[in-house]
mmCIF file of the N, C-alpha and C atoms, coordinates in Angstrom:
data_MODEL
# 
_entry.id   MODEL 
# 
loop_
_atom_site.group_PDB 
_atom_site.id 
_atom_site.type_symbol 
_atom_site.label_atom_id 
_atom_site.label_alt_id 
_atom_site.label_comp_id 
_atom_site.label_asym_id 
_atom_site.label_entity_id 
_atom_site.label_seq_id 
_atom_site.pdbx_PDB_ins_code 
_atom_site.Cartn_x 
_atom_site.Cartn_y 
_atom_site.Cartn_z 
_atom_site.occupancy 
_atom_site.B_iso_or_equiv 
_atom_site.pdbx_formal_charge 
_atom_site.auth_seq_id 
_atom_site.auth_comp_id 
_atom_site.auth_asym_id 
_atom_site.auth_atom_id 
_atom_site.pdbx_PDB_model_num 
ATOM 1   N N  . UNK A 1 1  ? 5.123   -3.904  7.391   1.00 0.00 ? 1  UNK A N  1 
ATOM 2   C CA . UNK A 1 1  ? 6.006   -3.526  6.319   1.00 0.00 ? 1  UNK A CA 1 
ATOM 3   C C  . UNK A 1 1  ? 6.012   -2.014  6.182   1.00 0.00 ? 1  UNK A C  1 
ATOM 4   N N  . UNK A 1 2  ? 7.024   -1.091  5.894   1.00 0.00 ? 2  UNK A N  1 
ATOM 5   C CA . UNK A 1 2  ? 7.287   -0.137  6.015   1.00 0.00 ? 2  UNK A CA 1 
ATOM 6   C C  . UNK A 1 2  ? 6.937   0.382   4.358   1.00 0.00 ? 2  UNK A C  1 
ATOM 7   N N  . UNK A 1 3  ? 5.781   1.554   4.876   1.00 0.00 ? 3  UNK A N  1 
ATOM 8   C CA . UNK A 1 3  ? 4.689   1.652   3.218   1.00 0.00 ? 3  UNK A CA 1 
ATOM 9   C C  . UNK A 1 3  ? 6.128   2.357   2.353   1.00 0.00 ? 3  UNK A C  1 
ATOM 10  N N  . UNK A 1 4  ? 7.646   3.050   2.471   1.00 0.00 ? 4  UNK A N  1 
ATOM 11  C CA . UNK A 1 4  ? 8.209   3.901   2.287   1.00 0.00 ? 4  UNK A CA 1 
ATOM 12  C C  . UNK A 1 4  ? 9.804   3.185   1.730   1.00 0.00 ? 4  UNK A C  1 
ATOM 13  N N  . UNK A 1 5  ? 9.124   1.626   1.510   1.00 0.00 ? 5  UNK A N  1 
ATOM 14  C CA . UNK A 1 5  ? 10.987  0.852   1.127   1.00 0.00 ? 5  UNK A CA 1 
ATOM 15  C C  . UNK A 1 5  ? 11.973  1.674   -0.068  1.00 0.00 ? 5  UNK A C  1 
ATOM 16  N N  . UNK A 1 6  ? 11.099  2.166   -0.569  1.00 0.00 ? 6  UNK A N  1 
ATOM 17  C CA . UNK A 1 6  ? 11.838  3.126   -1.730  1.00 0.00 ? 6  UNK A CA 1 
ATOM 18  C C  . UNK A 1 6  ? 12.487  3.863   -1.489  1.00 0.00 ? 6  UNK A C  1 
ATOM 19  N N  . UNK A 1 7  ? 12.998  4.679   -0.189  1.00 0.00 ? 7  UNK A N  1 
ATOM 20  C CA . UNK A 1 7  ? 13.663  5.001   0.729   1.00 0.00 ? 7  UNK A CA 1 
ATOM 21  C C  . UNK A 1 7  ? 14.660  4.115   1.049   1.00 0.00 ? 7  UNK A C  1 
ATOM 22  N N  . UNK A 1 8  ? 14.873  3.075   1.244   1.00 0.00 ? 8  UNK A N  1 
ATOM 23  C CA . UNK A 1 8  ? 15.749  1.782   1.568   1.00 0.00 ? 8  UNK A CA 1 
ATOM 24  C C  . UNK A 1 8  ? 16.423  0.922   -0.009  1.00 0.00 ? 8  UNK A C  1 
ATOM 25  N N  . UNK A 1 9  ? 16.103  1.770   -0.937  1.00 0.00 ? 9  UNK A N  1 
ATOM 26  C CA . UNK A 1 9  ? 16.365  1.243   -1.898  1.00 0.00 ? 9  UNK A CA 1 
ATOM 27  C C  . UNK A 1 9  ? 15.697  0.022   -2.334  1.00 0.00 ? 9  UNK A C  1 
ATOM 28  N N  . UNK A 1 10 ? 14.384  -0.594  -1.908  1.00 0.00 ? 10 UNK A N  1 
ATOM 29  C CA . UNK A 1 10 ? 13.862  -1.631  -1.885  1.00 0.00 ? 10 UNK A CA 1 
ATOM 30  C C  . UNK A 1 10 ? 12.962  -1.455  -3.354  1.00 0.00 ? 10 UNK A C  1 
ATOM 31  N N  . UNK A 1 11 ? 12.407  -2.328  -4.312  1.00 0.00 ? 11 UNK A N  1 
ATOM 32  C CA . UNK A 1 11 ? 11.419  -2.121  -5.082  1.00 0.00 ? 11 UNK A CA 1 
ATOM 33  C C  . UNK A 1 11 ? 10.037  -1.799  -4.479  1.00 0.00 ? 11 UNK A C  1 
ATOM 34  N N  . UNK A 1 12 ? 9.202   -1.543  -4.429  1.00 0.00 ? 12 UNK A N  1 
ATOM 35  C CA . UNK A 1 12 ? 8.083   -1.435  -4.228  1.00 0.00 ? 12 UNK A CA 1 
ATOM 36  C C  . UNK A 1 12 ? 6.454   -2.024  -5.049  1.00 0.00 ? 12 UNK A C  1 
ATOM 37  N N  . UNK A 1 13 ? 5.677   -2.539  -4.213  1.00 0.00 ? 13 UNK A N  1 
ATOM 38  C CA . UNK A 1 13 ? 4.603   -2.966  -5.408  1.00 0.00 ? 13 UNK A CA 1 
ATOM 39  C C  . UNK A 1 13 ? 3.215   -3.274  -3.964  1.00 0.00 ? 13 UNK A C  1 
ATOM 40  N N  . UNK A 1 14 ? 2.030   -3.034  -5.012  1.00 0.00 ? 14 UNK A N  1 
ATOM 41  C CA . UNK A 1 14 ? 0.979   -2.405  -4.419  1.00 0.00 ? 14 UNK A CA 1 
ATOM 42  C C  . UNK A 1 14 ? -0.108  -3.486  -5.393  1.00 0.00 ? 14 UNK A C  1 
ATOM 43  N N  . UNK A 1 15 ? -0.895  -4.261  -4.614  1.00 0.00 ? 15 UNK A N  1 
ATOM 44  C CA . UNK A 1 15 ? -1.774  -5.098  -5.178  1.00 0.00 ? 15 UNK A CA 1 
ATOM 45  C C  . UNK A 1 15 ? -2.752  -4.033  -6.462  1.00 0.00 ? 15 UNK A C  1 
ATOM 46  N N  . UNK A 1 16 ? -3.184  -4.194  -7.054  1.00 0.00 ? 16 UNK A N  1 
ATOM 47  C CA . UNK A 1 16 ? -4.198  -3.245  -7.720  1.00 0.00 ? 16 UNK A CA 1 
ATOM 48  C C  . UNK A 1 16 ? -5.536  -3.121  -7.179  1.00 0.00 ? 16 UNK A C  1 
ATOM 49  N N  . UNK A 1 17 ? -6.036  -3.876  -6.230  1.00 0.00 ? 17 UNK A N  1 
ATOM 50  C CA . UNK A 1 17 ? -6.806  -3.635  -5.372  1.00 0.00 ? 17 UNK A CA 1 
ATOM 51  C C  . UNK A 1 17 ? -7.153  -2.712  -5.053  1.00 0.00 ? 17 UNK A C  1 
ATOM 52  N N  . UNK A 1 18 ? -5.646  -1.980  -4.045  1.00 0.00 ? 18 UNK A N  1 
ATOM 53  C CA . UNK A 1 18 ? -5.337  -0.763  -3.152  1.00 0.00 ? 18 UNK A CA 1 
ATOM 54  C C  . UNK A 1 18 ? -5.542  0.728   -4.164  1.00 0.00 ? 18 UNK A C  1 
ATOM 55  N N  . UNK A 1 19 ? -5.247  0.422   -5.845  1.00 0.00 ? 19 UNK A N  1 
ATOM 56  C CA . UNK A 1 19 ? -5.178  1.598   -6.221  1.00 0.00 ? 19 UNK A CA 1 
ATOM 57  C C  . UNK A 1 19 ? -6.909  1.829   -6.924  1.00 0.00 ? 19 UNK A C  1 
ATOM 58  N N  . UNK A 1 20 ? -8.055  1.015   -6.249  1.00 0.00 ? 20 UNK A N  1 
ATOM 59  C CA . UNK A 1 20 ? -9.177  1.031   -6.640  1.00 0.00 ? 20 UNK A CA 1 
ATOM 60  C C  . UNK A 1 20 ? -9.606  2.089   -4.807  1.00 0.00 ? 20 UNK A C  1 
ATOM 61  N N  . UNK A 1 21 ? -8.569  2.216   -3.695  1.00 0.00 ? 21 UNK A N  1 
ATOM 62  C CA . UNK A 1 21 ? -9.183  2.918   -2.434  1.00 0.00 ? 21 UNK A CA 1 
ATOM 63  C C  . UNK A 1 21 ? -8.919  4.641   -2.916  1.00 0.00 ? 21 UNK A C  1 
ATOM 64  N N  . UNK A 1 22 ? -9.147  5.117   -2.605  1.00 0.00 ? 22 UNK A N  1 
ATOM 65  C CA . UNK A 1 22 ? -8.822  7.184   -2.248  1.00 0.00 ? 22 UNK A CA 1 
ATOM 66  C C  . UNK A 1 22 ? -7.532  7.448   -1.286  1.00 0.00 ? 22 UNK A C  1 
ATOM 67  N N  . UNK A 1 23 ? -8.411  6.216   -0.202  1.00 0.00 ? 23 UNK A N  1 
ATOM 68  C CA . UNK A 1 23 ? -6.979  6.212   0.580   1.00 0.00 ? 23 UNK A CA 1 
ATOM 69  C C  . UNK A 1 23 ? -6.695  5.437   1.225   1.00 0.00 ? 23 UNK A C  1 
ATOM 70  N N  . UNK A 1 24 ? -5.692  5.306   1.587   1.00 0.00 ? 24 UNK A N  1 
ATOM 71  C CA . UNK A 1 24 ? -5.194  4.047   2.253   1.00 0.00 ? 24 UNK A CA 1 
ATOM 72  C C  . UNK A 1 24 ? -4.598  3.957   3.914   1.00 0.00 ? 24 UNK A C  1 
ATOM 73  N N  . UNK A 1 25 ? -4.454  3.079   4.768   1.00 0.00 ? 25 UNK A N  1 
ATOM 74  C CA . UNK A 1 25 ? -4.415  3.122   5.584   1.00 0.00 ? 25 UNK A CA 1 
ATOM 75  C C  . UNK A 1 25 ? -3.210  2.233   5.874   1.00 0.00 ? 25 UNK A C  1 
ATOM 76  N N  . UNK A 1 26 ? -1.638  2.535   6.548   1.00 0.00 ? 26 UNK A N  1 
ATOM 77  C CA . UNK A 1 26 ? -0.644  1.474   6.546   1.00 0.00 ? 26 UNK A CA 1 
ATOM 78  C C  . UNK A 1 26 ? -0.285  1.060   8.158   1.00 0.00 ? 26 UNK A C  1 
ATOM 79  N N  . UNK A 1 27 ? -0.079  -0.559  8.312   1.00 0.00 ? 27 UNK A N  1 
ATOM 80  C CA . UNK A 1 27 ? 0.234   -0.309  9.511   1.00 0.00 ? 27 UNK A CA 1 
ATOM 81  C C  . UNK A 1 27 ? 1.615   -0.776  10.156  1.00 0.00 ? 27 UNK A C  1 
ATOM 82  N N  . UNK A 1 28 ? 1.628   0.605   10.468  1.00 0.00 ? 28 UNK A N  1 
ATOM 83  C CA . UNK A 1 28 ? 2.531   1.032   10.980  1.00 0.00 ? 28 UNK A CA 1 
ATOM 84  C C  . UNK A 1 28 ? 2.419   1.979   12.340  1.00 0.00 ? 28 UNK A C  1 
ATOM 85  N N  . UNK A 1 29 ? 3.000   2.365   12.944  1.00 0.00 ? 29 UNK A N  1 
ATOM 86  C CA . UNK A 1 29 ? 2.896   3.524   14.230  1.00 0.00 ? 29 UNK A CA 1 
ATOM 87  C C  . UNK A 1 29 ? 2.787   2.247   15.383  1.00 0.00 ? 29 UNK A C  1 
ATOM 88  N N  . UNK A 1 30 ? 1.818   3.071   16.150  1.00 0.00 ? 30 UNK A N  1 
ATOM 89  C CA . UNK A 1 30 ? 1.796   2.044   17.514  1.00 0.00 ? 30 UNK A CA 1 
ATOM 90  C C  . UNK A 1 30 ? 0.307   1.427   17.028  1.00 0.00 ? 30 UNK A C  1 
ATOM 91  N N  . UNK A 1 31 ? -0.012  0.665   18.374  1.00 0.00 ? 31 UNK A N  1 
ATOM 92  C CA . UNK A 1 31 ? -1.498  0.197   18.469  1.00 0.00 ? 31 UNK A CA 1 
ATOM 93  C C  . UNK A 1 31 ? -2.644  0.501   18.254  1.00 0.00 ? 31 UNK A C  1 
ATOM 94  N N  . UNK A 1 32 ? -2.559  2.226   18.798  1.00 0.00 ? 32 UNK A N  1 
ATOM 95  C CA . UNK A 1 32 ? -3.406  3.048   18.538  1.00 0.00 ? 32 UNK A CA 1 
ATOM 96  C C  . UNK A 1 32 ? -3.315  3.902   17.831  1.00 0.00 ? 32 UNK A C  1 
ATOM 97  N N  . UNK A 1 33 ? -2.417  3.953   16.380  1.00 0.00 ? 33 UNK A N  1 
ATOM 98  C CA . UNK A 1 33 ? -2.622  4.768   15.887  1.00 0.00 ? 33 UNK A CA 1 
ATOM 99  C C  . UNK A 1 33 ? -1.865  4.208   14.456  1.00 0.00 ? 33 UNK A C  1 
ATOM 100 N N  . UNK A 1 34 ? -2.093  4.745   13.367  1.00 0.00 ? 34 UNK A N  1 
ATOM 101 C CA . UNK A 1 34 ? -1.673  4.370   12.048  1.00 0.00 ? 34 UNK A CA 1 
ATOM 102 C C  . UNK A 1 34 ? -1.711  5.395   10.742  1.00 0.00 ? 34 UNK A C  1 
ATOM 103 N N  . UNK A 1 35 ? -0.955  5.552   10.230  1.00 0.00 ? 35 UNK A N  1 
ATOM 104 C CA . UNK A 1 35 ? -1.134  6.597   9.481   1.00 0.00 ? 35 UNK A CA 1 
ATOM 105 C C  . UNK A 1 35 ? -1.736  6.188   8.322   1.00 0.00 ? 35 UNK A C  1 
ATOM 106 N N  . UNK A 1 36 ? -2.465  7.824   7.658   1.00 0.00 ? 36 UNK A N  1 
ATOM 107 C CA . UNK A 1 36 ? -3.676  7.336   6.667   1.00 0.00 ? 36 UNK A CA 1 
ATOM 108 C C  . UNK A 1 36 ? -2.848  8.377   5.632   1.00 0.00 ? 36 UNK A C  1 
ATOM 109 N N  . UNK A 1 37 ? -3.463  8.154   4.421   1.00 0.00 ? 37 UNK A N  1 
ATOM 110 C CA . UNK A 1 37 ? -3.009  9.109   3.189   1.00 0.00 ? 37 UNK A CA 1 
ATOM 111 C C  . UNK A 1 37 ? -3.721  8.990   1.969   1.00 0.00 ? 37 UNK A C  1 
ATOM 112 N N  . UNK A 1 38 ? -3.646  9.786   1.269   1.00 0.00 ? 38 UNK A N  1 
ATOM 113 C CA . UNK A 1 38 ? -4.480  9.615   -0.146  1.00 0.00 ? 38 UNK A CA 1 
ATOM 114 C C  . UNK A 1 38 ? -3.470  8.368   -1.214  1.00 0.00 ? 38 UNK A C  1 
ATOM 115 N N  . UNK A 1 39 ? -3.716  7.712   -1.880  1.00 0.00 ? 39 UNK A N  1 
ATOM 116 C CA . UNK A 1 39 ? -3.434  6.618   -2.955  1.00 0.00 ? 39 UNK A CA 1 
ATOM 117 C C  . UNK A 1 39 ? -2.606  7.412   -3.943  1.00 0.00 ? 39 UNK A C  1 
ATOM 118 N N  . UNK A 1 40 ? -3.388  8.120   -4.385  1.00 0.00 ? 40 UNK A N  1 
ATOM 119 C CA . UNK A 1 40 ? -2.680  9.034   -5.329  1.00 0.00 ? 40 UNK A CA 1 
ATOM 120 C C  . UNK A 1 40 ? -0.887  10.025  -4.301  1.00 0.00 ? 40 UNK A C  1 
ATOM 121 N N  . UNK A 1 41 ? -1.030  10.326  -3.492  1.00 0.00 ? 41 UNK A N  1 
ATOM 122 C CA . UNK A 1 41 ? 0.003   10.826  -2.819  1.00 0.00 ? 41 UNK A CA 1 
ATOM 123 C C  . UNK A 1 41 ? 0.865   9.869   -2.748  1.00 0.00 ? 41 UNK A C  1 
ATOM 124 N N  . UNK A 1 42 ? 0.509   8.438   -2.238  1.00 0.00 ? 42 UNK A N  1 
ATOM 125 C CA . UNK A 1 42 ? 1.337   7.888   -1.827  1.00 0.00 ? 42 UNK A CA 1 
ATOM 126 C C  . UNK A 1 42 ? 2.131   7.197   -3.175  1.00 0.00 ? 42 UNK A C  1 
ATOM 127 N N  . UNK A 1 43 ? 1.462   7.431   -4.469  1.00 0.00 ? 43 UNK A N  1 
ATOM 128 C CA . UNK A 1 43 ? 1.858   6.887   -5.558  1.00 0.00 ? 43 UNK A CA 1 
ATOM 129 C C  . UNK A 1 43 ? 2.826   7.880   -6.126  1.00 0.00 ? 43 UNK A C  1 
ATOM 130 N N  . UNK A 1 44 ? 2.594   8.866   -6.030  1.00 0.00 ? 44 UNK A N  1 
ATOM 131 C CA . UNK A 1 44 ? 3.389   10.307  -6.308  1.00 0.00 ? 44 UNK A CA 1 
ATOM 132 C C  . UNK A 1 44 ? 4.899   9.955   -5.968  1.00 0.00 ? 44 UNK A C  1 
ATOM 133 N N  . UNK A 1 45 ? 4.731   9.570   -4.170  1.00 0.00 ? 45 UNK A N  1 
ATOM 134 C CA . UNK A 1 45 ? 6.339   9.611   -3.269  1.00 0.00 ? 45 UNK A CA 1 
ATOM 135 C C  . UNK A 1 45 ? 7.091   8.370   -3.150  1.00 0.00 ? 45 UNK A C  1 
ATOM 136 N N  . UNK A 1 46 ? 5.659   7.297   -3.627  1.00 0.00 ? 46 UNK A N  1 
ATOM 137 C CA . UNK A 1 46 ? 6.469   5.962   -3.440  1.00 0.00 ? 46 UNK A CA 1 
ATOM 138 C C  . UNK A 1 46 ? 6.722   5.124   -4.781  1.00 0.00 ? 46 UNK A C  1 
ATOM 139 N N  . UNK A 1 47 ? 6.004   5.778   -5.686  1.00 0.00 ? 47 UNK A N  1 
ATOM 140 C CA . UNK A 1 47 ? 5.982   4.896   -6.972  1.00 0.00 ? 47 UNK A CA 1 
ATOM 141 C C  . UNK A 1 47 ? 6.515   3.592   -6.872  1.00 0.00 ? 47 UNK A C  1 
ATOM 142 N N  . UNK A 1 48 ? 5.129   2.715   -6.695  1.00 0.00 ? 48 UNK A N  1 
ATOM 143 C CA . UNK A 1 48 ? 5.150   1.531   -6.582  1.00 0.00 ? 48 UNK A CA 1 
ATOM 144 C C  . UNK A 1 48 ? 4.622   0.645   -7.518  1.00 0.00 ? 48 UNK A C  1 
ATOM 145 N N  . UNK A 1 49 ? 5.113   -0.311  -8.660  1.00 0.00 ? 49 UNK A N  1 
ATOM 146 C CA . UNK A 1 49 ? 4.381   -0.719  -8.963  1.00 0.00 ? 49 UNK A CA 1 
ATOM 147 C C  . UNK A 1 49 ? 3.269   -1.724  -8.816  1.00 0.00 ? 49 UNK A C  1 
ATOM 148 N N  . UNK A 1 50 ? 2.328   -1.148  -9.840  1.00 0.00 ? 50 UNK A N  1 
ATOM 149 C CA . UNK A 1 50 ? 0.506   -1.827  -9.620  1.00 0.00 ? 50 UNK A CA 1 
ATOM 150 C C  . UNK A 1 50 ? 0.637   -3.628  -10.389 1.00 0.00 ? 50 UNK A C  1 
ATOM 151 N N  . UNK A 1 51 ? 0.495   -4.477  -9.213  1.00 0.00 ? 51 UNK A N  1 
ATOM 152 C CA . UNK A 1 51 ? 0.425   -5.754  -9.926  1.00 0.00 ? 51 UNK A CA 1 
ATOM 153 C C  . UNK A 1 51 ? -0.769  -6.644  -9.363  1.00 0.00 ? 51 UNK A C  1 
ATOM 154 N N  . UNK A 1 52 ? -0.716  -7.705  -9.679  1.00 0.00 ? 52 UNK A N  1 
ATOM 155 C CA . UNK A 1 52 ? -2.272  -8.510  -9.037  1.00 0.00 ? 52 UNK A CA 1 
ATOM 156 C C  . UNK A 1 52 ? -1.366  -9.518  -7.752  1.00 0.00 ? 52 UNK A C  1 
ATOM 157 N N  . UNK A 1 53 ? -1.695  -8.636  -7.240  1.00 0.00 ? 53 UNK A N  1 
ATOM 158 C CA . UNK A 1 53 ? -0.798  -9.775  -6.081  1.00 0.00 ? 53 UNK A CA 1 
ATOM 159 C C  . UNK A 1 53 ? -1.588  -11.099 -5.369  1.00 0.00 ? 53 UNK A C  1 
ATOM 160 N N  . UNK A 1 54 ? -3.101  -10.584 -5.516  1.00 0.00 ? 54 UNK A N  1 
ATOM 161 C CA . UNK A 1 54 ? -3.953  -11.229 -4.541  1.00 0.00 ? 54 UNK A CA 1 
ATOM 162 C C  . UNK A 1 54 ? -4.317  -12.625 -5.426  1.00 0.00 ? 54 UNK A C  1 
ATOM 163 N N  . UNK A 1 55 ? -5.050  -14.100 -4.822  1.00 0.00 ? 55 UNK A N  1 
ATOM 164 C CA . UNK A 1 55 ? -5.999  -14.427 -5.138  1.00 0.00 ? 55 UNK A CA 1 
ATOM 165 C C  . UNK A 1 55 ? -6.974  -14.465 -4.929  1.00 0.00 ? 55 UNK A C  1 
ATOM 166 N N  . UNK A 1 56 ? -8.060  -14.809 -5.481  1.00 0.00 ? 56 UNK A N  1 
ATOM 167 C CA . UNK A 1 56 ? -9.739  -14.435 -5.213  1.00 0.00 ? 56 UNK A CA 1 
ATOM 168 C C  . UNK A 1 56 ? -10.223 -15.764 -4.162  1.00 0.00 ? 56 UNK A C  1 
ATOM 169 N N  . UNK A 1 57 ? -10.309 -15.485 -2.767  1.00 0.00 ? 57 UNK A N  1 
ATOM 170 C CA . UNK A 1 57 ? -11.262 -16.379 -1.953  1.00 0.00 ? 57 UNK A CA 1 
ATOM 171 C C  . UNK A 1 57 ? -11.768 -17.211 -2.684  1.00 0.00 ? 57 UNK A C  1 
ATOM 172 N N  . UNK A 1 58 ? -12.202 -18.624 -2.303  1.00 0.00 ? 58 UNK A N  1 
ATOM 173 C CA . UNK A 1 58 ? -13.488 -19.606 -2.774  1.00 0.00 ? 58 UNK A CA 1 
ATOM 174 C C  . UNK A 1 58 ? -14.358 -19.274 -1.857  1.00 0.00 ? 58 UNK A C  1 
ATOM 175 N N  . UNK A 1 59 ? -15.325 -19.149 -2.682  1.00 0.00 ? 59 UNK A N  1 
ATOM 176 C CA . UNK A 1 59 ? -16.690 -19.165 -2.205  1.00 0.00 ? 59 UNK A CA 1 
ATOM 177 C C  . UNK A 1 59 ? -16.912 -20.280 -0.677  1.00 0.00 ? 59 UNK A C  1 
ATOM 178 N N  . UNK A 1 60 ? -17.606 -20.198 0.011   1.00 0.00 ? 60 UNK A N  1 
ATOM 179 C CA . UNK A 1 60 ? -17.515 -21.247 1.532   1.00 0.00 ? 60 UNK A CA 1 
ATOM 180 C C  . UNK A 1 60 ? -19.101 -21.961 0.926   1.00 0.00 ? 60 UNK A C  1 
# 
């Protein structure tokens, strides 16, 4: 997924998870390579909103 849909006119939204990292890592680029950035930057350019997207694993 392209970290930048806000560009495409797309909404944007970011587990709250991600805004507990410094920085984040998206993938995208090739195999060997992926671009990294600070959380806060990327919140600056992409303003995305923070929701609970995830659920919590069961225990095994």
């Amino acid at each position: 997924m392209p970290p930048s849909g806000n560009l495409h006119g797309r909404a944007m939204y970011v587990d709250r998870a991600f805004a507990e990292n410094e920085e984040i890592i998206f993938q995208a680029g090739t195999y060997r390579e992926a671009p990294k950035m600070r959380y806060h930057d990327f919140t600056r350019l992409v303003g995305p909103a923070v929701e609970e997207l995830h659920q919590p694993s069961e225990e095994v």
